[in-house]
Backbone as a ProteinNet text record, in pm:
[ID]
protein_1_A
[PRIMARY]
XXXXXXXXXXXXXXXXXXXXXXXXXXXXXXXXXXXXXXXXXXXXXXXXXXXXXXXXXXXXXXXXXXX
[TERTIARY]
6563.7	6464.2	6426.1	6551.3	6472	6383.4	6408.2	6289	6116.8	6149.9	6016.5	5971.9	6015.2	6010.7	5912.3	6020.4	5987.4	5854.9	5845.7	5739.8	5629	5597.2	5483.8	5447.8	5533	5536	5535.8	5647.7	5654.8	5764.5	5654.1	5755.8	5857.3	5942	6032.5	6058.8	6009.2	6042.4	6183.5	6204.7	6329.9	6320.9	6495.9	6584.4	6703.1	6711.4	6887.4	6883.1	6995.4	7028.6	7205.2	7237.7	7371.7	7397	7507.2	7561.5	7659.7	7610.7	7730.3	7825.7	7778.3	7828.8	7819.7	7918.3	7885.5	7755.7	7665.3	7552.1	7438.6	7450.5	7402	7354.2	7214.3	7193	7091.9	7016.2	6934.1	6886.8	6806	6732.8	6591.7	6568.5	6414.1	6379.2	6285.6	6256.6	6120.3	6080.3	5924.6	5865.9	5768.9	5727.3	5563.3	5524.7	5399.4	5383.8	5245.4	5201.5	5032.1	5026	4853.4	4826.6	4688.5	4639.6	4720.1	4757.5	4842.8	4753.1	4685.9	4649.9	4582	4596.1	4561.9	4677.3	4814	4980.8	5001.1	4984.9	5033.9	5070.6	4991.2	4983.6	5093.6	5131.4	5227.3	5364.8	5350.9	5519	5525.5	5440.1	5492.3	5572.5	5507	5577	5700.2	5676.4	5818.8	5965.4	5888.6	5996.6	6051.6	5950.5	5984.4	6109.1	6042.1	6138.3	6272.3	6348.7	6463.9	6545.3	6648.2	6760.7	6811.5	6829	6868.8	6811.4	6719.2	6588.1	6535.7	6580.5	6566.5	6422.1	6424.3	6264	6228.8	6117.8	6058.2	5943.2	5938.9	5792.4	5766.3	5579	5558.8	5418.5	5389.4	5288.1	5242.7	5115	5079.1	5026.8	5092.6	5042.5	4996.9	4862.3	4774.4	4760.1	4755.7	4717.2	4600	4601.2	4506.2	4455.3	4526	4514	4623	4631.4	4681.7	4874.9	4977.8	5076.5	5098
2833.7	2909.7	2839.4	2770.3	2711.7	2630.4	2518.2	2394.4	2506.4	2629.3	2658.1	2719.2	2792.5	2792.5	2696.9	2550.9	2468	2410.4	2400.2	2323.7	2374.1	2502.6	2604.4	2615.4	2625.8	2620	2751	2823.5	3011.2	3051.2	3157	3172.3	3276.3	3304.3	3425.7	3487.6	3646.8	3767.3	3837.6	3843.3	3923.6	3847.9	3909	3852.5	3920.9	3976.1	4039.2	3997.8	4033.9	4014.7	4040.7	4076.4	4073.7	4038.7	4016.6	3967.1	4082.7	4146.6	4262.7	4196.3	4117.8	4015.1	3849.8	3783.8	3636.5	3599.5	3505.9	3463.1	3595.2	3723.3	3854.5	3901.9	3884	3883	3971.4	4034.7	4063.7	4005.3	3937.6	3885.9	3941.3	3988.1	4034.2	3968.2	3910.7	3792.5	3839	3864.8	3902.2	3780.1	3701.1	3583.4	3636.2	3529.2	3520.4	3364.6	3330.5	3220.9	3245.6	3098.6	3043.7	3055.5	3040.3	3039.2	3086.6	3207.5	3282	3269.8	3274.8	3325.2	3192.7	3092.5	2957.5	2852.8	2919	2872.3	2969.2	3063.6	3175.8	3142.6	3042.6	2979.5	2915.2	2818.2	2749.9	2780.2	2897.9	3008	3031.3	3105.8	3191.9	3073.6	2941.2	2864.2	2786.5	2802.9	2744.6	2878.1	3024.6	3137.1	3131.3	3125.8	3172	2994.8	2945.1	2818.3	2781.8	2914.2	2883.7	2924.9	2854.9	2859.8	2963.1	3057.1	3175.2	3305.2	3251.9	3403.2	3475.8	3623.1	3709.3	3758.8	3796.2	3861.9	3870.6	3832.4	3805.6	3910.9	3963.6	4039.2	3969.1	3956.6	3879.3	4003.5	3998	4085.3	4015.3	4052.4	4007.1	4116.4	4157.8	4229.5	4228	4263.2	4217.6	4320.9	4334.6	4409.9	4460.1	4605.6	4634.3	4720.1	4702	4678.9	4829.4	4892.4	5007.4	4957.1	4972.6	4918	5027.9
18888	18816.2	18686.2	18647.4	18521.5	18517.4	18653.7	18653.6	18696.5	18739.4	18769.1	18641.3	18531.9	18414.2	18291.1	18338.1	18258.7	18349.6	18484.3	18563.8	18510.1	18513.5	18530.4	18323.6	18242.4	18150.4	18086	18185.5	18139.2	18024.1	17938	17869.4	17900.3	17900.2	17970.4	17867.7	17886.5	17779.1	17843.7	17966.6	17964.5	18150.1	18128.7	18279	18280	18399.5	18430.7	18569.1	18591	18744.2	18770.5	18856.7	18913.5	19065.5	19122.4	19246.7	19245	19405.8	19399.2	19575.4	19609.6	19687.1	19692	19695	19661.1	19790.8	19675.6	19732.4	19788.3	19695.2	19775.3	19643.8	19556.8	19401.1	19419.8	19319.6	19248.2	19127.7	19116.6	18979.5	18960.7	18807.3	18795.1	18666.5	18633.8	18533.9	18505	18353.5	18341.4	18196.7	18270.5	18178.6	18125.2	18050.5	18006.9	18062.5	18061.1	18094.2	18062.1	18024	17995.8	18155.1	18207.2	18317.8	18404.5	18397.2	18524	18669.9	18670.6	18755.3	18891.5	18797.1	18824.2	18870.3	18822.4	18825.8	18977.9	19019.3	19080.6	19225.5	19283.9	19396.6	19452.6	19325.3	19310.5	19309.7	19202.6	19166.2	19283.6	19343	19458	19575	19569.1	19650.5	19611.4	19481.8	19449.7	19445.3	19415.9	19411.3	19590.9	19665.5	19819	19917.2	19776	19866.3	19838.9	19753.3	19691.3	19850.9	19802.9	19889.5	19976.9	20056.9	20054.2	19965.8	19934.9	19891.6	20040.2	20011.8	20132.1	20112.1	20008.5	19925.2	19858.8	19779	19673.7	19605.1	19517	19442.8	19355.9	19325.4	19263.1	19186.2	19074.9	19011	18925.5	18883.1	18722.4	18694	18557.7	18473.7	18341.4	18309.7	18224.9	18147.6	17996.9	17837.4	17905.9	17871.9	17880	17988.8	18132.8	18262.3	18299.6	18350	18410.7	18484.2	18452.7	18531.4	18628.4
[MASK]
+++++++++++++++++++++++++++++++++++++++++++++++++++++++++++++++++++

């Protein structure tokens, strides 16, 4: 996660996560980024190509914009 971080050039406001079985996680990570929406293509292929990722959500949420 970090090289996609640093690749994409996100800044990360918050992250938790736990393992309630080895190799069996939850992680939820909420960034900002310049041109989101122009990067998004990419994240999503670099989030879905990790190792043993079962499932992925991916959102953008925008100021202003209804969550």
């Amino acid at each position: 996660m970090t090289q996609l971080f640093k690749h994409h050039d996100l800044k990360v406001l918050f992250t938790t996560g736990f393992c309630f079985e080895e190799n069996r996680c939850i992680y939820e990570v909420y960034f900002s980024a310049d041109d989101i929406r122009t990067k998004e293509p990419d994240i999503r292929r670099t989030i879905n190509s990790i190792p043993g990722l079962y499932e992925s959500e991916f959102e953008i949420l925008e100021i202003g914009q209804e969550w």
